[in-house]
C-alpha positions, 0 to 999 in steps of 0.5 A: 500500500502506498501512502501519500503526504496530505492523505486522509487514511483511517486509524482503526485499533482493536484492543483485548485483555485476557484476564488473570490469564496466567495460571502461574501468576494470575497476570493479565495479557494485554494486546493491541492492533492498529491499522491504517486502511486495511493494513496492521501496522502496529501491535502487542502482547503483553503480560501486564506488570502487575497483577490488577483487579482492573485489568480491561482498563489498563489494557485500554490505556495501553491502546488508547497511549498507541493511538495517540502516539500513531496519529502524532506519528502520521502528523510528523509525516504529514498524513491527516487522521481527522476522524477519532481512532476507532478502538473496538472492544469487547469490554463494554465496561471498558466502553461505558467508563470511558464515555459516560462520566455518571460511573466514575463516582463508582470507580475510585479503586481505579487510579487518576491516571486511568482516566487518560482514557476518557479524557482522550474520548472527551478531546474526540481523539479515540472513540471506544467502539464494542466488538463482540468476542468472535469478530475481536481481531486481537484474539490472534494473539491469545487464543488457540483458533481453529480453521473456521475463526481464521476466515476473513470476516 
């Protein structure tokens, strides 16, 4: 794919955690993908660092902090990205803590700087967007698949 100074292109993430996923240790793994049009230009996995009841946010904020850093990136290249980075979870906690301010009262074990998030859905940066579980791209990265979840959506 070839792309030009000045284009438009569209910034789409997908972003997963699997929860307490480690017998071992019982840490989480977080994971990401971005794309710009149809091609994955960046992604992760990764065991979190510590062991967290919150885990599915911190995920997010890893995604979020990717989709911010991508769009300064593209900027510096002169590649617009106008629209917010569409971030698809199947977390709708995820989703509903970063779009509707009514739940934080609810959410102080959540330290401030997880907040990030919702202050990036507030500046129409990102937009937290759900995904259901089979069509979450991320699952590649954590998940045993078989033939049939491996076809093209």
């Amino acid at each position: 794919m070839l792309y030009r100074t000045g284009a438009v292109e569209k910034l789409v993430g997908y972003t997963n955690v699997d929860w307490a996923g480690n017998v071992g240790d019982r840490r989480s793994t977080s994971e990401f993908a971005f794309s710009l049009e149809s091609v994955t230009i960046t992604w992760s996995s990764n065991k979190q660092p510590t062991i967290a009841l919150s885990a599915e946010y911190q995920g997010a904020v890893v995604a979020t902090s990717e989709a911010i850093w991508l769009t300064r990136l593209l900027k510096d290249l002169r590649v617009e990205v106008f629209d917010p980075t569409m971030i698809y979870s199947n977390k709708l906690r995820n989703i509903q803590l970063a779009k509707n301010p009514f739940f934080h009262g609810r959410t102080k074990h959540i330290e401030l700087h997880y907040h990030f998030v919702r202050e990036r859905v507030l500046f129409g940066e990102i937009n937290p967007v759900y995904v259901s579980t089979d069509r979450q791209t991320t699952n590649i990265f954590i998940k045993l698949l078989g033939l049939e979840n491996l076809r093209p959506f």
